[in-house]
N, C-alpha and C positions, 0 to 999 in steps of 0.2 A: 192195359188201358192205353192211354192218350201218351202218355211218357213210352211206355215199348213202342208205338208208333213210330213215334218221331225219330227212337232211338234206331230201330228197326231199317228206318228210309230213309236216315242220313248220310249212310256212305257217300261222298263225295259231291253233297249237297251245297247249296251256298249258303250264306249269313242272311240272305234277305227273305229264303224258304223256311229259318229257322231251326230248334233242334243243333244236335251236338255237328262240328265242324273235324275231320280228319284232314291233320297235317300233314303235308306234301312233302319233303325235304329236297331241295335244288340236289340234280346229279352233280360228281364230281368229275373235273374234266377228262376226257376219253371214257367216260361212263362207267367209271370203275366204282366197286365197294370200296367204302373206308377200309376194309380189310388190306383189299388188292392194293390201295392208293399207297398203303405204308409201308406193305412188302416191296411195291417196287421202289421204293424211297431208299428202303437199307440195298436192297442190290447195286441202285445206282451210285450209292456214295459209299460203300464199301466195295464192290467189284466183283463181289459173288455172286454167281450163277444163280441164277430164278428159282431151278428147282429145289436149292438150297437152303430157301428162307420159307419157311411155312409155319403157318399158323400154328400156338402150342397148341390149341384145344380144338380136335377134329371130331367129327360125328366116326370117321372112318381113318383112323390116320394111319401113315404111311410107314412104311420100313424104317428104321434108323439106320442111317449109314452107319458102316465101317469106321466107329468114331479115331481109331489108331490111329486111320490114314486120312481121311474127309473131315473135312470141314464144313459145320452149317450152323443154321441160326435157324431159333422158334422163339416166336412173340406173339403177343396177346395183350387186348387190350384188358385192364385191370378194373378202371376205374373211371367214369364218366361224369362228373359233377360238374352243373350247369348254377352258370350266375342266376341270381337271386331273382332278376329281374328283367324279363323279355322287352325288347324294344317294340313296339305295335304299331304301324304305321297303316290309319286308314284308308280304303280305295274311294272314291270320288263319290259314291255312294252313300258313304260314311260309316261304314261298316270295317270292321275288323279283318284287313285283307293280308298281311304282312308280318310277318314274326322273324323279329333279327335278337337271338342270341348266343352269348358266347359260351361253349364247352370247353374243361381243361382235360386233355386224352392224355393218359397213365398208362405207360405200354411195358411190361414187363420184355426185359428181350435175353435168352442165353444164346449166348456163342460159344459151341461145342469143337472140340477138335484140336491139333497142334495150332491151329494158326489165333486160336478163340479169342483171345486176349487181345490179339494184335487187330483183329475186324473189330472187334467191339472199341478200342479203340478209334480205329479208322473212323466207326461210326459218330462217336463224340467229337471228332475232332474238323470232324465232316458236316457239323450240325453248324462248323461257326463261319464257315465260308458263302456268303452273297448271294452266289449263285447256286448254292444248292437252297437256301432259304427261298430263292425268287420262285422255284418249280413248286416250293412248298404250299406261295400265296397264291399259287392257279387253283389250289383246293380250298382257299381260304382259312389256311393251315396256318401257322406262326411257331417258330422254335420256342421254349420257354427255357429249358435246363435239361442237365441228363446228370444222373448221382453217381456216384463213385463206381469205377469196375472193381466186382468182387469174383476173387480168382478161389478156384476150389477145386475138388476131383470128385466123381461120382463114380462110386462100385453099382458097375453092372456084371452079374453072373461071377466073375471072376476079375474084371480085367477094369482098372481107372479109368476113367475118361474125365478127358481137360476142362472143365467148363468155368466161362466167364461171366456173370450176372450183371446185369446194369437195368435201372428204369431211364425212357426217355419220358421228358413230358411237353406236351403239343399241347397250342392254343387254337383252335378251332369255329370258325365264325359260322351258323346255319342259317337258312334261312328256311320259314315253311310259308 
């Protein structure tokens, strides 16, 4: 009926035509995914090569390095929980144009390899410096904490591999 309609033909409708409203989310600078924004966040401030930071959870994921010899990182975001209460600022209309709130992003990260410990370090220790916070708020990103590195070994086939565990956790400002 009249509700499928509306439901129907409001893809990317305004407030003043009615029916349900789809949020937009502002791109991140260089038009990257939050995905892409955080990989290159740990490259940059731990100094590992690109192809070495990927995502844990792939639709197709890639070979594992030679963990003996290589060294990498896979992260994933964990956990998304958004303040209680959106900020609404109306457009001159007076309609409902603006939605500011904040998200806290829960990023599981391991760091595999001889060196594992020492990047996942690097990374924490990486989170308290100024100027890696300042590239953080061009995404409207904010350091909040990062938990203790927990060091361990994993049996694959036969043979250990070095791995470091830590969560980072990000304050994140949206707007739709």
């Amino acid at each position: 009926g009249l509700l499928a309609e509306q439901v129907a033909g409001t893809r990317g409708a305004r407030a003043a035509t009615g029916g349900y409203l789809l949020g937009t989310e502002l791109p991140l600078p260089g038009g990257f995914t939050l995905e892409r924004f955080i990989q290159k966040m740990i490259v940059g401030i731990t100094g590992m090569v690109d192809t070495t930071v990927r995502p844990k959870w792939q639709v197709n994921p890639p070979k594992q390095p030679p963990l003996v010899t290589d060294n990498w990182c896979a992260f994933g975001i964990q956990q998304i929980p958004a303040d209680a209460n959106a900020y609404v600022v109306p457009n001159e209309m007076g309609s409902e144009s603006t939605l500011t709130r904040n998200e806290v992003l829960q990023i599981s990260l391991s760091f595999y390899g001889p060196l594992g410990t020492k990047n996942a370090a690097a990374l924490r220790d990486g989170m308290q410096l100024t100027q890696n916070r300042d590239v953080l708020r061009t995404g409207n990103i904010g350091f909040t904490a990062t938990t203790e590195i927990v060091t361990f070994n994993e049996l694959h086939g036969e043979i250990w591999w070095p791995r470091s565990d830590m969560n980072l956790i990000l304050t994140r400002m949206i707007t739709k």
